[in-house]
C-alpha positions as CSV (number, residue, x, y, z in Angstrom):
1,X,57.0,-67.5,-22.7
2,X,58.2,-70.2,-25.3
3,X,61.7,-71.7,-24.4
4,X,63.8,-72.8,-27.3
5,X,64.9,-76.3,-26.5
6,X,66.9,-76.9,-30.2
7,X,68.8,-74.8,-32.2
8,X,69.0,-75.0,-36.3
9,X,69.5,-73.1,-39.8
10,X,67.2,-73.3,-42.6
11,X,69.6,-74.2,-45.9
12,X,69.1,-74.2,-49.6
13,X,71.0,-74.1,-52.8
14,X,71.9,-70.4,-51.8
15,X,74.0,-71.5,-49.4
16,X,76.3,-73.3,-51.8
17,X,78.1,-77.0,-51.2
18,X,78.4,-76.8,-47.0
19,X,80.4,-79.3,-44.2
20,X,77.4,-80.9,-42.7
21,X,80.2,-82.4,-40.3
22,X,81.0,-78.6,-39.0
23,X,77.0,-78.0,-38.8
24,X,76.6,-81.4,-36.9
25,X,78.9,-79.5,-34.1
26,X,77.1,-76.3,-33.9
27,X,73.3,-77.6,-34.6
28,X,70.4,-79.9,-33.2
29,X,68.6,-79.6,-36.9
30,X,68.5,-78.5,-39.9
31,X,65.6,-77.3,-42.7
32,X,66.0,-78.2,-46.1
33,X,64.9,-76.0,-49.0
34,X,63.6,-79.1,-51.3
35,X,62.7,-76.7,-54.2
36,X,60.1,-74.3,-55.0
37,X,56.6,-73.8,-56.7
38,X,54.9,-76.6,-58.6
39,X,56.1,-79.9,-59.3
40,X,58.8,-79.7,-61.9
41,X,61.9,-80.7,-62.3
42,X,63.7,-77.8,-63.2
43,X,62.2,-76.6,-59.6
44,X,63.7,-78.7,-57.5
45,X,66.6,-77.1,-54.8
46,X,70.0,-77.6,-57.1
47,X,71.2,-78.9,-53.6
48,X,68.5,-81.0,-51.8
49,X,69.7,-84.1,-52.4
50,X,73.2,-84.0,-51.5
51,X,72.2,-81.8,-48.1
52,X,69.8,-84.8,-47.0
53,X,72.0,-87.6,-47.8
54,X,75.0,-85.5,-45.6
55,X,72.5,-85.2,-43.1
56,X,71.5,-88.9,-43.4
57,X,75.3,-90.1,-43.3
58,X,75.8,-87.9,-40.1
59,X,72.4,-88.4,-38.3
60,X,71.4,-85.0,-38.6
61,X,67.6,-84.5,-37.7
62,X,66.3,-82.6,-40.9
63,X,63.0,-81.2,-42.2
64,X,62.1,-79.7,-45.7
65,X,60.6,-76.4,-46.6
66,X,58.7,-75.3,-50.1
67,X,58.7,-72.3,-51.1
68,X,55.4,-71.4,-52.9
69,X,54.3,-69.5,-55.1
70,X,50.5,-70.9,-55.5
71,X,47.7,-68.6,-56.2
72,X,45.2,-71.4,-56.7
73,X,44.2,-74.6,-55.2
74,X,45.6,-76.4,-58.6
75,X,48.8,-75.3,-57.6
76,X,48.8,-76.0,-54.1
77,X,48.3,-79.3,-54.9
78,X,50.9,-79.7,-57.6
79,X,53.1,-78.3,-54.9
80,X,52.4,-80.8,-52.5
81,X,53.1,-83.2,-55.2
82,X,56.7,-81.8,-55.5
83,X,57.7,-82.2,-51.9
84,X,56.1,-85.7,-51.9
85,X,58.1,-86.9,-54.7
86,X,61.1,-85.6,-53.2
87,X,61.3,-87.2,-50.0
88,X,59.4,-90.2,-51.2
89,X,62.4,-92.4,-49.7
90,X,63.2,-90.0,-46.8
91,X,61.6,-89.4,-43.1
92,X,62.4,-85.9,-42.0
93,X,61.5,-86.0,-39.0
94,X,61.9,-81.9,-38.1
95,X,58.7,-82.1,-40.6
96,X,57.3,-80.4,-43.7
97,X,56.7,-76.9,-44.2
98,X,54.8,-74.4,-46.7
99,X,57.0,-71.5,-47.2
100,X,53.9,-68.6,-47.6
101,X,55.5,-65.3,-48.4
102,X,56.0,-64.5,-51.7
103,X,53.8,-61.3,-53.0
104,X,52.1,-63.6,-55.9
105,X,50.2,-65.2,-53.0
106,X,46.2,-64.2,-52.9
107,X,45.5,-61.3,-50.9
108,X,42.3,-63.0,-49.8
109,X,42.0,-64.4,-46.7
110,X,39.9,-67.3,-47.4
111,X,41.6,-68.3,-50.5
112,X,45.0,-68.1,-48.9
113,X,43.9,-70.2,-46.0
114,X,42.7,-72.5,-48.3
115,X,45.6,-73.0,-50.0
116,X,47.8,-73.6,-47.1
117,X,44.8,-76.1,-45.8
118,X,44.7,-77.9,-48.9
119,X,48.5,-78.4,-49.4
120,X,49.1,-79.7,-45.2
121,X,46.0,-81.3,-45.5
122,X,48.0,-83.6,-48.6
123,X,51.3,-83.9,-47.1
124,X,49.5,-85.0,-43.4
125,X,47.4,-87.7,-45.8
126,X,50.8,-89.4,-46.7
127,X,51.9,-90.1,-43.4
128,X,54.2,-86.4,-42.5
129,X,54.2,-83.9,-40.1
130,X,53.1,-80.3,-41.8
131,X,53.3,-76.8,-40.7
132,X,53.5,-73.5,-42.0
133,X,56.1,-70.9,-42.6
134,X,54.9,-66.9,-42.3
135,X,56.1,-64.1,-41.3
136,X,54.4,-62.1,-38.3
137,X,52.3,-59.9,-40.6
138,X,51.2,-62.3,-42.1
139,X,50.2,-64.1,-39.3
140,X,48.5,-62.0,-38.1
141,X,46.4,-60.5,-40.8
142,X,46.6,-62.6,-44.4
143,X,45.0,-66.0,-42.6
144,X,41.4,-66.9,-41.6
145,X,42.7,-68.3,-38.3
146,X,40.3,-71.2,-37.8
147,X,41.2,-72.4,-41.1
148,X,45.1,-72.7,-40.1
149,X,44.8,-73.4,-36.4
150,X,45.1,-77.5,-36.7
151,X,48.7,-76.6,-38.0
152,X,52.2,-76.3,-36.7
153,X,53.3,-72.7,-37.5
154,X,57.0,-71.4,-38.2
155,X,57.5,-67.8,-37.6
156,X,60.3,-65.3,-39.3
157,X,60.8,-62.5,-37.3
158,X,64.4,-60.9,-37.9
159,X,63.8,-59.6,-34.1
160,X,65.3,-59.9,-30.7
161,X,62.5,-61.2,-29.2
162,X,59.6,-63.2,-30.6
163,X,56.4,-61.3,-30.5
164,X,53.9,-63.6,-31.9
165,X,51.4,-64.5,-29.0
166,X,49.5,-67.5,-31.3
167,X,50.8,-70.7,-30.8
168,X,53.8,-72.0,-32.6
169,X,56.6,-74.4,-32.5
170,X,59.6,-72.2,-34.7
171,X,60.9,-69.0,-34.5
172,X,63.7,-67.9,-37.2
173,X,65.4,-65.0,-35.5
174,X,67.8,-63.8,-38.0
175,X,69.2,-63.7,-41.6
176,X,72.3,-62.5,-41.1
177,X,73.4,-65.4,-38.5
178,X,77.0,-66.9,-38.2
179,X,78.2,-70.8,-38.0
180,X,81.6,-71.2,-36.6
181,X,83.6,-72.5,-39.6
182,X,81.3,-71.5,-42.1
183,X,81.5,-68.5,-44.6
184,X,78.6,-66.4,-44.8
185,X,75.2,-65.6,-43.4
186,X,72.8,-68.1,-42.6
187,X,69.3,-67.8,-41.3
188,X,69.0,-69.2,-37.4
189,X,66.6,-70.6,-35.7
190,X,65.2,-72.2,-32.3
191,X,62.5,-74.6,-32.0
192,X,59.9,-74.9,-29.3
193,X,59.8,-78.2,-29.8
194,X,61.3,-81.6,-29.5
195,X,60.6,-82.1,-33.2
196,X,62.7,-85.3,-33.9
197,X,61.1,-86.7,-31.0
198,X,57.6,-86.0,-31.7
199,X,57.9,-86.6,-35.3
200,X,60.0,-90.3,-34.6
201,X,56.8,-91.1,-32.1
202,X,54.3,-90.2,-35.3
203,X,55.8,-92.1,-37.4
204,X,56.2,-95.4,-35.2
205,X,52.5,-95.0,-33.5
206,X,51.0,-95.1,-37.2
207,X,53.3,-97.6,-38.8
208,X,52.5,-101.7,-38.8
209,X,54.4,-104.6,-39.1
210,X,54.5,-106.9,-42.0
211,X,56.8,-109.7,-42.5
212,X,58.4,-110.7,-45.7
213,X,57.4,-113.8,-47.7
214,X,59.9,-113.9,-50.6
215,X,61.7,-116.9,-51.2
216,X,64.9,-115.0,-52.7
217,X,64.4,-111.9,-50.7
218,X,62.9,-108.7,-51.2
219,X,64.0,-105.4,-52.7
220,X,64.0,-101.8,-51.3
221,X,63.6,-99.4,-53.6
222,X,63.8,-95.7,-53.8
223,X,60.4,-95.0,-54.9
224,X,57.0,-96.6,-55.3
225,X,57.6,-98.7,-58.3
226,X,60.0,-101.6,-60.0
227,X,61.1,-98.4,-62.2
228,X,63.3,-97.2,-59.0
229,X,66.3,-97.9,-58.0
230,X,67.2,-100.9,-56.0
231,X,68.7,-99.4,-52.6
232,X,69.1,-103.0,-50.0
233,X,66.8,-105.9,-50.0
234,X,65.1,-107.9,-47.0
235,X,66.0,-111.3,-46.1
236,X,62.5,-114.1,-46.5
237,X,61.2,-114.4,-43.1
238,X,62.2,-110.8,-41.6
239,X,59.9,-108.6,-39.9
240,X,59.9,-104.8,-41.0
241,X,57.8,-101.8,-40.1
242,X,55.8,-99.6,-43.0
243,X,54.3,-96.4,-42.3
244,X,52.2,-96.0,-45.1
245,X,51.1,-97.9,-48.3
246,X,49.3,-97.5,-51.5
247,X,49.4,-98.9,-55.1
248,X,50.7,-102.0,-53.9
249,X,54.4,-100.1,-52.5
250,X,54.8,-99.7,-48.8
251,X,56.7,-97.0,-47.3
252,X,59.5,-98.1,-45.1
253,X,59.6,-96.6,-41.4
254,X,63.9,-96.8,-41.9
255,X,63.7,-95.4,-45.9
256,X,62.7,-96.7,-48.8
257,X,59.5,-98.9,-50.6
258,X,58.8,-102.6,-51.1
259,X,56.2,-104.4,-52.9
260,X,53.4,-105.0,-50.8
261,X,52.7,-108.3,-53.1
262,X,55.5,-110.0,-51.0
263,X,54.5,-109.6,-47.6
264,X,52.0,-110.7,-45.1
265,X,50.5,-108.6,-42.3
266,X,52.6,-109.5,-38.9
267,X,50.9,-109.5,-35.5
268,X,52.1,-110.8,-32.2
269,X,51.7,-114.0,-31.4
270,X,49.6,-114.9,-28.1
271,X,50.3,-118.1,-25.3
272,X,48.1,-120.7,-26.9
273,X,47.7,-123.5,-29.5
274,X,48.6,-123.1,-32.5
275,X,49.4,-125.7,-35.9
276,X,52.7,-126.0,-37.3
277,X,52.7,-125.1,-41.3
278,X,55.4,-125.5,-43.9
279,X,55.0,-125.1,-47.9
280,X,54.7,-128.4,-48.4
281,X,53.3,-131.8,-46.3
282,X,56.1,-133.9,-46.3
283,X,58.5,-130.8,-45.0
284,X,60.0,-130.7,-40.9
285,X,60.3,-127.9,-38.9
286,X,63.2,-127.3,-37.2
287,X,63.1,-127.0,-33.3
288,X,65.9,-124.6,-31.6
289,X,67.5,-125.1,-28.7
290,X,67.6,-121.1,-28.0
291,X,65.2,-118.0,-29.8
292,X,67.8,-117.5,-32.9
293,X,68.8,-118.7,-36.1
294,X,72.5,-119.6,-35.3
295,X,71.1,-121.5,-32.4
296,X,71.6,-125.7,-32.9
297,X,68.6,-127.8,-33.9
298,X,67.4,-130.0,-31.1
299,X,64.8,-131.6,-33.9
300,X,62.5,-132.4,-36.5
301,X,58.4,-131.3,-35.7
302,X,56.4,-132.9,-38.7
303,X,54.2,-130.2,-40.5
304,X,50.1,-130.3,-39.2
305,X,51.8,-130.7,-35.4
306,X,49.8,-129.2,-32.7
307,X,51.7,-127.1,-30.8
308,X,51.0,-125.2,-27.5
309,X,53.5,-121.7,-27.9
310,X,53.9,-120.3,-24.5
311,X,55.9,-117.1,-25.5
312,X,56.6,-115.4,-28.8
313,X,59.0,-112.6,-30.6
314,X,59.0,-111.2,-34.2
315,X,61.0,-114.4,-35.4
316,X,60.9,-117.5,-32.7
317,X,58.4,-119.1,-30.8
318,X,58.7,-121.4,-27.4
319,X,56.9,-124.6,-28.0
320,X,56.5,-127.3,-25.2
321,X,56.3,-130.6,-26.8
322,X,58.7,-133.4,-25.1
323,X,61.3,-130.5,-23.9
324,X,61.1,-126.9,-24.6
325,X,62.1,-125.4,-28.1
326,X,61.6,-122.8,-30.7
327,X,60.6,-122.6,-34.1
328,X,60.0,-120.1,-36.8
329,X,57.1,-118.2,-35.8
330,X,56.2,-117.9,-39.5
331,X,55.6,-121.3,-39.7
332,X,52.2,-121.6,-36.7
333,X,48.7,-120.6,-37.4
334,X,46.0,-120.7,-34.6
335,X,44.9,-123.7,-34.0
């Protein structure tokens, strides 16, 4: 028998302008409605933005639902296509879900399973967790299971107890459900799973480092592209985690994109010898009496320097030359 370990509501535009501050008291999650049907603007959920940023503001661990309305593979992928250019700046990290109910939908197994394949299988290529919304019925009969089974699943079933003996991770339980200091019905439901959790570990287990090499600083942006908004920028020097990148933009692990033309590929420095570098020869490297930038300089190491580094973090590294100091960690190569 599952065990619900996290209680939420599913939300869209229907629900009108809501206090994410009175859901943060009654909820572990929320689902976002991001929009419905192919990718076009007039498609998008009226509310989708403000409801992720309130979630955002308040920490509120939120995923995003489409509702579909594909009866081809064409539109399952323009549908992908909308919920990836939605949360191209976000992490929802209760995941990504197909909405499969509408009566538009094939009535063929195999073509229905392949559109519901073909849309996770684009959403899991960039990097987010995907599952699928259905109701029991369908469950049970519209799918080729095999074609499904590498998926989450999401069941509706307006019911007081869940019936669906397949695996899945959500079960919404009503329609007609009530938040204390909210007006009107909302539809409730209990996850299986630890989904902020799981989805947090995903994230971090396939994202890499890179640290930035900008003189003046780098930009984030809100999307993939200097046409995007500019939402914070990155100091020269710092070390930042991206978990995905393509077209020259990196995904941000914390929000947002950066050029990948500014940044080289960081990796943990190992006990050893190593050269001191600098961007030009005549330049001195400052030695640290302690692993940080405010710490006082101690002195001048001459660029070429070999140097034997006997411990290491993202930004300093201990050096033994006459006493012990640290230096920039950017600044060593292996020897």
């Amino acid at each position: 028998m599952n065990k619900a370990i996290l209680k939420g509501a599913d939300i869209s535009e229907f629900n009108g302008a809501l206090d994410f501050e009175v859901i943060k008291e009654n909820l572990d999650f929320v689902i976002l409605r991001c929009g419905f049907g192919s990718d076009y603007l007039n498609q998008d959920d009226e509310y989708f933005e403000r409801n992720a940023k309130e979630c955002e503001k308040l920490g509120i661990p939120y995923g995003v639902y489409l509702y579909s309305y594909a009866d081809t593979k064409a539109k399952a992928l323009s549908e992908a296509k909308h919920v990836l250019r939605l949360i191209k700046d976000k992490t929802p990290l209760c995941g990504v879900w197909y909405d499969v109910e509408d009566k538009i939908m094939p009535t063929d197994k195999n073509l229905l399973s392949d559109i519901c394949a073909l849309f996770c299988e684009e959403i899991e290529k960039n990097g987010h967790y995907v599952g699928i919304y259905a109701n029991l019925s369908w469950f049970n009969t519209r799918f080729v299971k095999e074609k499904i089974a590498p998926y989450d699943k999401w069941l509706a079933q307006w019911n007081e107890k869940d019936e669906m003996e397949e695996a899945h991770g959500m079960w919404q339980y009503t329609s007609k459900g009530k938040i204390n200091g909210l007006n009107g019905d909302f539809d409730l439901n209990v996850a299986y799973k630890n989904y902020p959790e799981i989805i947090k570990n995903m994230y971090e287990k396939q994202s890499f480092r890179v640290r930035i090499k900008a003189k003046g600083g780098l930009n984030i942006r809100k999307g993939p592209g200097t046409e995007y908004n500019i939402t914070g920028a990155l100091s020269d020097g710092s070390v930042v985690k991206v978990i995905s990148a393509s077209n020259g933009w990196g995904k941000l692990l914390t929000g947002g994109y950066i050029s990948m033309n500014y940044t080289e590929k960081y990796e943990d420095l190992s006990p050893g010898e190593y050269i001191l570098t600098a961007e030009n020869e005549s330049e001195f490297i400052e030695g640290k009496e302690k692993g940080d930038n405010k710490s006082e300089t101690i002195l001048k190491i001459k660029e070429g320097k070999k140097v034997n580094v006997t411990a290491a973090d993202e930004y300093y590294a201990k050096i033994s030359i006459s006493e012990e100091v640290f230096v920039p960690t950017q600044n060593l190569k292996k020897a």
